[in-house]
Backbone as ProteinMPNN parsed JSONL, in Angstrom:
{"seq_chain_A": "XXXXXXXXXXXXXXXXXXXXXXXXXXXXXXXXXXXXXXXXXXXXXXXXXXXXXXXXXXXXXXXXXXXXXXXXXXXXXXXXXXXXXXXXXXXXXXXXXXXXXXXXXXXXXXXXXXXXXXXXXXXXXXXXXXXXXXXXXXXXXXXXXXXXXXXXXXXXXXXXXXXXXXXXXXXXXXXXXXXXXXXXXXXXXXXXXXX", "coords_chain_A": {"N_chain_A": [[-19.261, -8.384, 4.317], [-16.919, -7.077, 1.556], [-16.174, -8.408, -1.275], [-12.685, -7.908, -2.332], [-11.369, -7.011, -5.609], [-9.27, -9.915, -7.508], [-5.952, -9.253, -7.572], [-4.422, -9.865, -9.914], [-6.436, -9.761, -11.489], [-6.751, -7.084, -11.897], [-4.943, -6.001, -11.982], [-4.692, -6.638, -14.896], [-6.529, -5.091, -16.044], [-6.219, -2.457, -15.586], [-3.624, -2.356, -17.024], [-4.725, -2.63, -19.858], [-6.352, -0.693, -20.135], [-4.616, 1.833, -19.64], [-3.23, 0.63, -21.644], [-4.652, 1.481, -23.781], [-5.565, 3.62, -23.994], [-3.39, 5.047, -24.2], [-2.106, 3.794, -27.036], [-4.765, 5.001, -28.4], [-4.978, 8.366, -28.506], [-6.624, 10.033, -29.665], [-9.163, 9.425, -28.82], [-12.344, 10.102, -26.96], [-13.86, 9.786, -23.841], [-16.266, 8.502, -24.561], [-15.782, 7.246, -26.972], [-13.945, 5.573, -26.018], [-14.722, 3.844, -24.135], [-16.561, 2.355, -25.278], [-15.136, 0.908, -27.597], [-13.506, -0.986, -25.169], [-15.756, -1.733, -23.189], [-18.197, -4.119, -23.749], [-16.223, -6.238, -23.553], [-13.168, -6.495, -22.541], [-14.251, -5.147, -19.743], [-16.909, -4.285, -17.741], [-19.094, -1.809, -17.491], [-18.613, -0.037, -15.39], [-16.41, -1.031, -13.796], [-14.635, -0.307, -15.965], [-15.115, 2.728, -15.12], [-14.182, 2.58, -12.384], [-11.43, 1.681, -12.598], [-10.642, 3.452, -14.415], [-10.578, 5.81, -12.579], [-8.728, 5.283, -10.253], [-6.72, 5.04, -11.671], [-6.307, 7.776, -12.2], [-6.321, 8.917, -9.633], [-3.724, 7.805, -9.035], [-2.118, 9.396, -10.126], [-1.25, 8.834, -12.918], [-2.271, 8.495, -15.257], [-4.008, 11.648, -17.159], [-6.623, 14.434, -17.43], [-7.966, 15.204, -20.273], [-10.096, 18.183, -20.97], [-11.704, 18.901, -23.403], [-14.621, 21.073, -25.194], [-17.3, 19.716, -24.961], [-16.019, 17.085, -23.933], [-14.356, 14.543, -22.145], [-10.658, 13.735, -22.565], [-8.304, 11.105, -21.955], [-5.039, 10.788, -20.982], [-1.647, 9.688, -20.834], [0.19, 10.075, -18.294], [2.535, 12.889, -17.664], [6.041, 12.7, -16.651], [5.659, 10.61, -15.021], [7.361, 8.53, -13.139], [8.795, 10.327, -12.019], [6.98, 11.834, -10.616], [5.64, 9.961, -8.503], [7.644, 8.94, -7.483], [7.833, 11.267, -5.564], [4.84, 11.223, -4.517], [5.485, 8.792, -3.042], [7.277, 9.598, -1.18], [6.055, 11.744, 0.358], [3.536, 10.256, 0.877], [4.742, 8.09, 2.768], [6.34, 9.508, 4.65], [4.089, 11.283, 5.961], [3.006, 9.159, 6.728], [4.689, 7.443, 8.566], [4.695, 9.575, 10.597], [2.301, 9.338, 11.438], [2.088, 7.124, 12.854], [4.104, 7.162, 14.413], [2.586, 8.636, 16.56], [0.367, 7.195, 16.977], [1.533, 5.088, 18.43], [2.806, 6.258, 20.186], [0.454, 6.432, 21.842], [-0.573, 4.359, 22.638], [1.041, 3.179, 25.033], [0.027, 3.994, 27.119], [-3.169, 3.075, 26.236], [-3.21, 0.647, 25.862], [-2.559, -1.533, 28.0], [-5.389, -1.569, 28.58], [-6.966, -2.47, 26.912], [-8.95, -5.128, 25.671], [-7.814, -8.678, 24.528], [-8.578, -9.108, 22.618], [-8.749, -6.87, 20.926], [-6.184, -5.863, 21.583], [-4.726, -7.716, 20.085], [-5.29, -6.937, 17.812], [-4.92, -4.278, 17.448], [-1.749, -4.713, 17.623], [-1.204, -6.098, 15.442], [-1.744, -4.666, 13.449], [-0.276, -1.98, 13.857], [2.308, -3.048, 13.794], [2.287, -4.192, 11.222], [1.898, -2.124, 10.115], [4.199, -0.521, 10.311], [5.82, -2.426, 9.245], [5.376, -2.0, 6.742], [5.855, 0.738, 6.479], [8.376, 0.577, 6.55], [9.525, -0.231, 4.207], [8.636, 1.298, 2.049], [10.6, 3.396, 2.43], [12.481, 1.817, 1.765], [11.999, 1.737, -0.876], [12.022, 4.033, -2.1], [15.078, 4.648, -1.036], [16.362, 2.807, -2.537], [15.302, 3.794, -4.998], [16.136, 6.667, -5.299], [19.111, 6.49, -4.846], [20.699, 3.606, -5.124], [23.166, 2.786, -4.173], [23.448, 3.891, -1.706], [21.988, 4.03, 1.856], [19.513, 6.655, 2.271], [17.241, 7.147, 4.287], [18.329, 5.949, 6.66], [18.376, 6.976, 8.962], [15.208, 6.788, 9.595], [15.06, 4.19, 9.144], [16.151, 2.764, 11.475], [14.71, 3.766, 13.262], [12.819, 2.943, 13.034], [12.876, 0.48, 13.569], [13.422, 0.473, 16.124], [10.774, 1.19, 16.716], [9.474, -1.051, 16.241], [10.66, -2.778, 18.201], [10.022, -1.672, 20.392], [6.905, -2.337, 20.464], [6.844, -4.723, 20.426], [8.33, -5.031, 23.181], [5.795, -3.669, 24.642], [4.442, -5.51, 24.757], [5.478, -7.826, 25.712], [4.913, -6.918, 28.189], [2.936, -7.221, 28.856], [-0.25, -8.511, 30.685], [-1.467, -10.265, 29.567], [0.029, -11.777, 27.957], [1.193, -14.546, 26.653], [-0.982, -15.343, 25.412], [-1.407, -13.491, 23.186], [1.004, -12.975, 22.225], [2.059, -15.579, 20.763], [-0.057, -15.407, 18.681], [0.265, -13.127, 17.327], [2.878, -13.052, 16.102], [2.226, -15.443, 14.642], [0.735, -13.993, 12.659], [2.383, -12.305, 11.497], [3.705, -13.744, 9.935], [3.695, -13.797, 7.445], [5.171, -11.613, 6.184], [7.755, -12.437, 6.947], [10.522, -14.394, 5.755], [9.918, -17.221, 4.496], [12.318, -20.816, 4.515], [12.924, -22.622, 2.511], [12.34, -25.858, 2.685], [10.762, -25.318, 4.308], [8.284, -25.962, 2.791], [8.373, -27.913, 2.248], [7.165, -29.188, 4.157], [4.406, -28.805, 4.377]], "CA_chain_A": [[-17.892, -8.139, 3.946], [-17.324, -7.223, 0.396], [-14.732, -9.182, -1.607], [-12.197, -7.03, -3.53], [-11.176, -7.74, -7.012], [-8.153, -10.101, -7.425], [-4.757, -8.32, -8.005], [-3.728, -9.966, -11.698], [-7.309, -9.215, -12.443], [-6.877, -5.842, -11.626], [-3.738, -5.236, -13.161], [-4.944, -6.184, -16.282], [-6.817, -4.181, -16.533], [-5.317, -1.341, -15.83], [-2.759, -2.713, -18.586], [-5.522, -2.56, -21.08], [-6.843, 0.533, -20.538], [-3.691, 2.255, -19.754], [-2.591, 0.482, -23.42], [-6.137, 2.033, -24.804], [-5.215, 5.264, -23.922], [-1.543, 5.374, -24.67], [-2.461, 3.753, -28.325], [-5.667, 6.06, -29.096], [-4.85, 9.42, -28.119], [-7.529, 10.623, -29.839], [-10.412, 8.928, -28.601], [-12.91, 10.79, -25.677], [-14.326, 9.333, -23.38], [-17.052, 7.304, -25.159], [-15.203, 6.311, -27.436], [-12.83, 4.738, -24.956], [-16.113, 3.112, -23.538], [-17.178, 1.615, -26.735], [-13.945, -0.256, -27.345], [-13.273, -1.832, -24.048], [-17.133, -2.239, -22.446], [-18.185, -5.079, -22.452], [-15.269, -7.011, -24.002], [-12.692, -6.126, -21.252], [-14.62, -5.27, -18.601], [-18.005, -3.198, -17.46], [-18.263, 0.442, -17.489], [-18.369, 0.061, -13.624], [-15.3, -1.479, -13.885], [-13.596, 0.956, -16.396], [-14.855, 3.827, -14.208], [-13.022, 2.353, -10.758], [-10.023, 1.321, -13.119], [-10.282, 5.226, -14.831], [-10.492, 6.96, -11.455], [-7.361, 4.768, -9.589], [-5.134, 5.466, -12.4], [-6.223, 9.388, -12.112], [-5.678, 9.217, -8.723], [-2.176, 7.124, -8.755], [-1.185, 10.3, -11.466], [-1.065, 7.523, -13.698], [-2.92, 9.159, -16.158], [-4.464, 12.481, -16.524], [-7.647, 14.195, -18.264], [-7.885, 16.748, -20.747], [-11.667, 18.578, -21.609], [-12.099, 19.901, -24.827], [-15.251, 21.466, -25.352], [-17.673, 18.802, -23.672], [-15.616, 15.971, -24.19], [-13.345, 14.057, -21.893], [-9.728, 12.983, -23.212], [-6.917, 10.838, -21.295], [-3.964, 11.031, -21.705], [-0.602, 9.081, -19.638], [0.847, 11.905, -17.186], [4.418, 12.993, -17.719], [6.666, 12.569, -15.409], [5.051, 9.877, -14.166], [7.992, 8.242, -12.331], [9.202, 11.827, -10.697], [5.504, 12.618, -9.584], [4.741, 8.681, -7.897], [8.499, 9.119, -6.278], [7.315, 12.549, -4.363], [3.896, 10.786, -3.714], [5.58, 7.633, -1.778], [7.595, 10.154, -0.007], [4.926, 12.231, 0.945], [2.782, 9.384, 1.898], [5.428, 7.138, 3.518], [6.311, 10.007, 5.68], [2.863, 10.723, 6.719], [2.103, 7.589, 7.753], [5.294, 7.189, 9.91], [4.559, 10.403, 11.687], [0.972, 9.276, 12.118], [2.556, 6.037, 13.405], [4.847, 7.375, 16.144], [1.88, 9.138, 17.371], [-0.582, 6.381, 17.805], [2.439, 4.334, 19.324], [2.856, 7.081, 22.183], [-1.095, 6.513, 22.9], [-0.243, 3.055, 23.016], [1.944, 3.271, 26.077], [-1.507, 4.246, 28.257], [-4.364, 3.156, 26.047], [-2.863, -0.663, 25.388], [-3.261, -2.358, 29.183], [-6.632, -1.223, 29.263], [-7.746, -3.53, 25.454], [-9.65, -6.752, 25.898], [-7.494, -9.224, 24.32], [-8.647, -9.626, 20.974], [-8.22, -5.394, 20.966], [-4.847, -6.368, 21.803], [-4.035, -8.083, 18.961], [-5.454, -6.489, 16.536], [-4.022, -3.317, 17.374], [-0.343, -4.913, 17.794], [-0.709, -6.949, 14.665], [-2.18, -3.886, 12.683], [0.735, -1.368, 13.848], [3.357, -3.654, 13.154], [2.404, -4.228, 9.612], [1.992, -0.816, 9.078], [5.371, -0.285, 10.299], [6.955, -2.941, 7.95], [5.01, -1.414, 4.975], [6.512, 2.122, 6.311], [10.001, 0.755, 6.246], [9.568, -0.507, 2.694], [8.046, 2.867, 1.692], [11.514, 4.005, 2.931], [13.808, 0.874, 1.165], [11.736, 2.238, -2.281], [12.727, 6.109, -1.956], [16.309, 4.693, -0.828], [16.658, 2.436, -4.126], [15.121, 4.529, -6.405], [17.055, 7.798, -5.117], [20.447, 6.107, -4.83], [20.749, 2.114, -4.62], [24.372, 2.438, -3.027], [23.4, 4.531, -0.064], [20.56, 4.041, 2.534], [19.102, 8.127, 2.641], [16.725, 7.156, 4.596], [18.983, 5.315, 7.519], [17.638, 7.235, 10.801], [14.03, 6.634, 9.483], [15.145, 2.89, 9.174], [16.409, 3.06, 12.336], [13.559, 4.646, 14.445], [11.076, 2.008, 13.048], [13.153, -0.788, 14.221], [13.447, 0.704, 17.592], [9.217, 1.281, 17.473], [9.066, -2.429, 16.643], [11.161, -3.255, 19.451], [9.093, -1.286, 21.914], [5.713, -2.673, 20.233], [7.344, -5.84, 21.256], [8.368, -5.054, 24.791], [4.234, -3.656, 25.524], [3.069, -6.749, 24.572], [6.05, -8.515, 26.352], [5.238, -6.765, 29.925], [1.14, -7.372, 29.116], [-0.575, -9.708, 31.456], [-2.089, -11.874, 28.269], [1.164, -12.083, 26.605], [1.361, -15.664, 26.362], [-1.83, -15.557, 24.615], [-1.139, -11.986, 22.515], [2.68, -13.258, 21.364], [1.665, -15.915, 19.757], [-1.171, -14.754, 17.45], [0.64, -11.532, 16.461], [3.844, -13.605, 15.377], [1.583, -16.145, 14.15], [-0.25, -13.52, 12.035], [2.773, -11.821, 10.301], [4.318, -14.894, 9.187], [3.486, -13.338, 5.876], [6.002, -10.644, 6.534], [8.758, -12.799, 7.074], [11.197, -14.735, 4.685], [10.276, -19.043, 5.118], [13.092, -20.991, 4.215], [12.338, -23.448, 1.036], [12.122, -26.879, 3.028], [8.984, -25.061, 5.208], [6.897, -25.919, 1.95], [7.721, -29.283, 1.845], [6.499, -29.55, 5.675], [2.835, -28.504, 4.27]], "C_chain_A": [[-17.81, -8.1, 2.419], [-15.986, -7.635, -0.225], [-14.015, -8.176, -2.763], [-11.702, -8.005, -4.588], [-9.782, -8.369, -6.883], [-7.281, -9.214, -8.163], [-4.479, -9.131, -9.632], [-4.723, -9.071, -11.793], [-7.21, -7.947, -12.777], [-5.848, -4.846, -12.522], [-3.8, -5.562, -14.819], [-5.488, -5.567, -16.73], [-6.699, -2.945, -16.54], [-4.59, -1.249, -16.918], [-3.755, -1.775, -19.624], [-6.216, -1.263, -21.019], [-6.081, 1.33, -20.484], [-3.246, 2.11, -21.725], [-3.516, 1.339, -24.198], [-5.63, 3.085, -25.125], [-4.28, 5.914, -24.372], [-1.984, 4.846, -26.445], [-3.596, 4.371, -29.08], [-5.703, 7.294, -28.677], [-5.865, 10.141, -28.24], [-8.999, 10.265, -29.971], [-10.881, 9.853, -27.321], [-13.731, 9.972, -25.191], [-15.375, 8.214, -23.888], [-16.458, 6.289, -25.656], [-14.297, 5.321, -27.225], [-13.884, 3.613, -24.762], [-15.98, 2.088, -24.673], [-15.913, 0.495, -27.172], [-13.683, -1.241, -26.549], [-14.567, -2.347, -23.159], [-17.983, -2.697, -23.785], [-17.119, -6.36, -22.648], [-14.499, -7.474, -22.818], [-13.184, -5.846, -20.143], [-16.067, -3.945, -19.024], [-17.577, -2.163, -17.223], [-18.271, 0.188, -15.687], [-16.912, 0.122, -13.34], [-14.501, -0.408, -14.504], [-13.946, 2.13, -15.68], [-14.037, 3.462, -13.227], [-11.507, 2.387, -11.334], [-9.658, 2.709, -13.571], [-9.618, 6.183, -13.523], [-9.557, 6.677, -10.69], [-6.607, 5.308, -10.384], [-5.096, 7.405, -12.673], [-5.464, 9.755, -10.844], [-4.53, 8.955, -8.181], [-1.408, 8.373, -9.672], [-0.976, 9.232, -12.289], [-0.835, 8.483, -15.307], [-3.879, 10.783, -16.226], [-5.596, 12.813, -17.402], [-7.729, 15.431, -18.533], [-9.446, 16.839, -21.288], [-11.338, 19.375, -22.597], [-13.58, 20.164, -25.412], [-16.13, 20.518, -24.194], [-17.279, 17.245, -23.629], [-14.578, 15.382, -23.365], [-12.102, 13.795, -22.637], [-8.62, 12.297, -22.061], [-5.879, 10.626, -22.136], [-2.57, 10.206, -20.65], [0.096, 10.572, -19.127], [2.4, 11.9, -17.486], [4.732, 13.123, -16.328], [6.423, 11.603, -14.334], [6.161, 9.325, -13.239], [8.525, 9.314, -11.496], [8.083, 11.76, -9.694], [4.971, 11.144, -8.712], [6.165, 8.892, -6.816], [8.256, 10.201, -5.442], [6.314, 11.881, -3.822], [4.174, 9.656, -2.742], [6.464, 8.207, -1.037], [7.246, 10.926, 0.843], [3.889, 11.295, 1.513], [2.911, 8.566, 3.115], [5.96, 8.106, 4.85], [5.39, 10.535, 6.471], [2.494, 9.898, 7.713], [2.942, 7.422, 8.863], [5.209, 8.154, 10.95], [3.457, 9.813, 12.126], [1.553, 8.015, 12.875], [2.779, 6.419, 14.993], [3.974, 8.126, 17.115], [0.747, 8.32, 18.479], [0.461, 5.304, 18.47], [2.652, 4.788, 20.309], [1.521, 6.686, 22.52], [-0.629, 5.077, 23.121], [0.412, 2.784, 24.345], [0.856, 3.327, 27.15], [-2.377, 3.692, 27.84], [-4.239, 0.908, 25.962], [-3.366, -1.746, 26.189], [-4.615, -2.231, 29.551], [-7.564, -1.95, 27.848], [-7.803, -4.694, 26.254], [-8.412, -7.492, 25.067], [-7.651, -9.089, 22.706], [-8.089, -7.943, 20.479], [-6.868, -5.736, 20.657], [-3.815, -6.364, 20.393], [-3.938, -7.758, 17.924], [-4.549, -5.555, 15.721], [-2.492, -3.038, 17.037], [-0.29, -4.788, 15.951], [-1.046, -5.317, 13.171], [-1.256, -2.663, 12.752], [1.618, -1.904, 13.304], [3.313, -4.11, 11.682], [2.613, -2.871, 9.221], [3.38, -0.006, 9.492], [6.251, -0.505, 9.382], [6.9, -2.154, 6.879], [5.737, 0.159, 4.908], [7.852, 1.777, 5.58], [9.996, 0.134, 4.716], [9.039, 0.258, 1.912], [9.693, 3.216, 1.091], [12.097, 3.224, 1.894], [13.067, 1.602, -0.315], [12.354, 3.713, -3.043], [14.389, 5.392, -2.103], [16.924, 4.083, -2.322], [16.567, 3.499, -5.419], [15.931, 5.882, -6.605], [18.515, 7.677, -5.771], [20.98, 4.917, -4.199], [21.956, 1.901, -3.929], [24.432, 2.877, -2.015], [21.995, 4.436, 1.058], [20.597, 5.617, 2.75], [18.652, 7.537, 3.71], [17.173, 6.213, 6.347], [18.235, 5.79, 8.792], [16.242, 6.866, 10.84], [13.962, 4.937, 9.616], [15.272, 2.146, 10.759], [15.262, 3.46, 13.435], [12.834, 3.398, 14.163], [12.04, 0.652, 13.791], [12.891, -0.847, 15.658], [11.859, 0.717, 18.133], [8.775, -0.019, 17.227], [9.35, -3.089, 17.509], [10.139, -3.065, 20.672], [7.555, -1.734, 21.996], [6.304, -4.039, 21.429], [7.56, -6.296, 22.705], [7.003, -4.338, 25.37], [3.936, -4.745, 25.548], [3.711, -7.95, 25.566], [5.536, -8.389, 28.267], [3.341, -6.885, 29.755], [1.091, -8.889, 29.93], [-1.295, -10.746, 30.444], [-0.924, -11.845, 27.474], [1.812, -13.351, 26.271], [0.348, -16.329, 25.432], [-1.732, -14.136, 23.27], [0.406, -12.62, 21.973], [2.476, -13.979, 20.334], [0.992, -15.661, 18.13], [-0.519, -13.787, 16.761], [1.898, -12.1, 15.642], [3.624, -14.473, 14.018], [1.119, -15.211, 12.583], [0.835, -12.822, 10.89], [4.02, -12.422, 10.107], [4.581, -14.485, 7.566], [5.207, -12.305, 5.514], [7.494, -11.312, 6.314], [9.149, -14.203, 6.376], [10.772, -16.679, 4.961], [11.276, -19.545, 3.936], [12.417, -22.373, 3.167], [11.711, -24.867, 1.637], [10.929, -26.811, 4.249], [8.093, -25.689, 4.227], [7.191, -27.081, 2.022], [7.196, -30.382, 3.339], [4.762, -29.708, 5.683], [2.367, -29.436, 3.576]], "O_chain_A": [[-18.493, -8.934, 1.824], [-14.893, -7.279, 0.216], [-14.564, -7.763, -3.784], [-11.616, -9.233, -4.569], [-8.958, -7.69, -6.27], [-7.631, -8.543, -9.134], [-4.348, -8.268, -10.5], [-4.501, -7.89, -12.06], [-7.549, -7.598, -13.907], [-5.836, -3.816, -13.197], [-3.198, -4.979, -15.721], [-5.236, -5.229, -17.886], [-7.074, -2.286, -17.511], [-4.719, -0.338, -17.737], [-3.586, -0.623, -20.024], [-6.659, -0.831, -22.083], [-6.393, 2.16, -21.338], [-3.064, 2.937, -22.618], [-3.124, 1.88, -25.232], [-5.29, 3.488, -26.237], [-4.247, 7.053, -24.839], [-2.191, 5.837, -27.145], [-3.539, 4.345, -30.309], [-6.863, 7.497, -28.316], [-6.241, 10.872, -27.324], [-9.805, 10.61, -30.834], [-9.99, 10.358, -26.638], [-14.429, 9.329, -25.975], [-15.198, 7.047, -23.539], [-16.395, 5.105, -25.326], [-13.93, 4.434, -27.996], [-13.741, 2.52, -25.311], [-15.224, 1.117, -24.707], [-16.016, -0.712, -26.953], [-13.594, -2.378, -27.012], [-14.404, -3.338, -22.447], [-18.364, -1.924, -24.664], [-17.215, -7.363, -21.94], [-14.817, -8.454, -22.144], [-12.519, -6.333, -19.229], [-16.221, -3.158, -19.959], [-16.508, -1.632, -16.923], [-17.274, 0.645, -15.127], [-16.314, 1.05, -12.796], [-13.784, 0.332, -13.829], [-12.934, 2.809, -15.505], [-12.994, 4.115, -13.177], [-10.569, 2.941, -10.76], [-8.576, 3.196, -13.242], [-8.637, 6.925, -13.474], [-9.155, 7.691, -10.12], [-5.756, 6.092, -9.962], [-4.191, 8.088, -13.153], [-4.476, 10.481, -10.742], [-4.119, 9.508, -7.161], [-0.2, 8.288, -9.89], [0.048, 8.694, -11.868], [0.085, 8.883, -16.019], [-4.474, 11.029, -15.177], [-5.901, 11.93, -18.204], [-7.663, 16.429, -17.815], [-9.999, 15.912, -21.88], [-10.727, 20.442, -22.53], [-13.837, 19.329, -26.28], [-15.881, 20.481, -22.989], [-18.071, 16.347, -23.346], [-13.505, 15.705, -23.873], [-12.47, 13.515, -23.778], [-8.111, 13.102, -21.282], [-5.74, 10.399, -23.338], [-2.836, 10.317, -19.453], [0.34, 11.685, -19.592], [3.193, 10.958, -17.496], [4.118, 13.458, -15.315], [6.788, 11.655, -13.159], [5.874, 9.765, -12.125], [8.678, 9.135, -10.287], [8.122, 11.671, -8.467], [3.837, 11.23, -8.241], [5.994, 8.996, -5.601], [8.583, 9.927, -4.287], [6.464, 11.699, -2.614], [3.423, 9.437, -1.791], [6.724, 7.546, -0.031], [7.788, 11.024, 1.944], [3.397, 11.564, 2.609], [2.118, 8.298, 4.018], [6.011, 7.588, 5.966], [5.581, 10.424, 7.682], [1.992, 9.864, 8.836], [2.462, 7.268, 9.986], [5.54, 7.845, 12.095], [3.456, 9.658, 13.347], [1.18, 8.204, 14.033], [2.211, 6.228, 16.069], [4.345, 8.319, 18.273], [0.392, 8.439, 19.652], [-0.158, 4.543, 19.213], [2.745, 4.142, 21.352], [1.389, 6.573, 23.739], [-0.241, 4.928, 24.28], [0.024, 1.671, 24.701], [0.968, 2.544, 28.094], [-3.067, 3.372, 28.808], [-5.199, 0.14, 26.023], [-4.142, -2.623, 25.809], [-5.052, -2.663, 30.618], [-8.793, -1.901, 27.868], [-7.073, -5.132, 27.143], [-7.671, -6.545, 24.801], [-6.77, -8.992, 21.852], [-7.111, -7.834, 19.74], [-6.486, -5.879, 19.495], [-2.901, -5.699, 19.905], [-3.042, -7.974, 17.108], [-3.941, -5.549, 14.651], [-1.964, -2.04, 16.548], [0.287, -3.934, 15.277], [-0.417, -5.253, 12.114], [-1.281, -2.061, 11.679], [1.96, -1.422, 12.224], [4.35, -4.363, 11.068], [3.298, -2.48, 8.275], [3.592, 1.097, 8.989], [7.057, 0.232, 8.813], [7.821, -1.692, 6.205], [6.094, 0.73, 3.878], [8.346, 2.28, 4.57], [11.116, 0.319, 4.241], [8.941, -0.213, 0.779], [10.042, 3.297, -0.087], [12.318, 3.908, 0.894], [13.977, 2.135, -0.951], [12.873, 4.114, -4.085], [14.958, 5.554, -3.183], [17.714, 4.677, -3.055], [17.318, 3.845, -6.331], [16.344, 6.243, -7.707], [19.014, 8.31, -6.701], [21.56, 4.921, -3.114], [22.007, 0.976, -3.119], [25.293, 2.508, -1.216], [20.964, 4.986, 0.67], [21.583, 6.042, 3.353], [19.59, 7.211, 4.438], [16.241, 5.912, 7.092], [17.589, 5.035, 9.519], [15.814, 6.583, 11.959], [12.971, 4.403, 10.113], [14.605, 1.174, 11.115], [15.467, 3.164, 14.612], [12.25, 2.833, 15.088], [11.476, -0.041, 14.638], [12.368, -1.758, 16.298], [11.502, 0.452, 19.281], [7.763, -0.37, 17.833], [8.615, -4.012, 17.858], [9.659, -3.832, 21.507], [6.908, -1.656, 23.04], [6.21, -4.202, 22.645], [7.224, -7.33, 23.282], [6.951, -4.344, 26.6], [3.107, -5.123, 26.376], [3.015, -8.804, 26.116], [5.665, -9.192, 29.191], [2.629, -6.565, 30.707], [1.827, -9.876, 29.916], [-1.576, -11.914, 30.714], [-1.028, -11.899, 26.249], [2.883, -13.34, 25.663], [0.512, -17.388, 24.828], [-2.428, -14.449, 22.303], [0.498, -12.381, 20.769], [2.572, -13.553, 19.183], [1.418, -15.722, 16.976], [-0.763, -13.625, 15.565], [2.015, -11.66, 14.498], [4.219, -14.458, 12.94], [1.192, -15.793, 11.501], [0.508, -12.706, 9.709], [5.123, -11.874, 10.098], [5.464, -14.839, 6.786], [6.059, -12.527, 4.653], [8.315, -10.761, 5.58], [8.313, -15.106, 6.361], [11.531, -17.297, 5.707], [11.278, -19.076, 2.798], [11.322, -22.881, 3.409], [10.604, -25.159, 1.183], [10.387, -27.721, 4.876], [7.015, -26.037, 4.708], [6.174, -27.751, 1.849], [6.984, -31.583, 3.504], [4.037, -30.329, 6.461], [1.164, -29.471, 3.32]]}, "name": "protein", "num_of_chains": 1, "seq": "XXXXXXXXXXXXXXXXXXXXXXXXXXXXXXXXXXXXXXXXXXXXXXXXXXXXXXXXXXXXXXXXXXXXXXXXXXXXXXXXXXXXXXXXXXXXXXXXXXXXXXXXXXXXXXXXXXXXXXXXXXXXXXXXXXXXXXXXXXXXXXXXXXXXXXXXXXXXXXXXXXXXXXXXXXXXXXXXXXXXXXXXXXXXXXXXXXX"}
């Protein structure tokens, strides 16, 4: 199993090379290098951190003769709001699809199957509908756009809910999956001083 990098860590460095880039415009590629490796981090490192923030549009890359240059992308907040509405709707179509196989393919999982499957739809439901609450804020914070899409996922968490309710291990399958996205859901302040 390979352990990913923690999230501050990660975002700092992004920071810092994001800042590199945005404060030396006219550095290329090396010279980017040479600054930040091995201070800030390994070139390993600034490549994975280079190539996320290419591929988030973060940042983009201009060649001049044989020389890399970055540069921060315009428009960056227009072009990341099209990409989480292009992705977020994606995913919920791909959703409602593997939720119809679900209906036939579900009573026929071993148990641990089961759960996985539940507990691994239903997150990726929540994360849809907060796809959705991001678009709806950032669009227009006094109106939900996105209301029937809000709407549908509640109704495909409901029905996740009622497979697992009419399964013959669902006294062992309820638990665990509730159990599991605890994360998900809001605990009230006097839970922590239970731990």
């Amino acid at each position: 199993m390979s352990q990913s990098e923690p999230a501050p860590k990660k975002y700092e460095r992004e920071r810092i090379l994001l800042e590199s880039i945005k404060n030396n415009p006219d550095l290329h590629h090396n010279a980017l290098l040479k600054i930040l490796v091995p201070e800030f981090m390994a070139k390993t490192t600034f490549e994975k951190i280079r190539d996320s923030l290419i591929k988030k549009e973060i940042i983009s890359v201009r060649i001049k003769g044989n020389m890399k240059f970055y540069y921060p992308s315009e428009d960056y907040e227009i072009n990341l709001q099209h990409q989480v509405e292009r992705n977020t709707n994606t995913y919920f179509h791909d959703l409602k699809l593997e939720i119809k196989k679900l209906d036939v393919d579900y009573p026929h999982k071993d148990i641990d199957e089961k759960i996985l499957v539940a507990n691994s739809i239903l997150r990726n439901l929540i994360r849809t509908d907060t796809g959705f609450t991001i678009l709806d804020s950032s669009k227009n914070p006094k109106k939900t756009l996105y209301r029937d899409e809000h709407l549908e996922i509640q109704q495909l968490i409901h029905h996740i809910f009622k497979i697992i309710r009419n399964d013959r291990h669902f006294d062992i399958i309820f638990p665990t999956i509730v159990s599991n996205l605890g994360f998900f859901i809001p605990q009230s302040s006097w839970d922590e001083d239970l731990v």
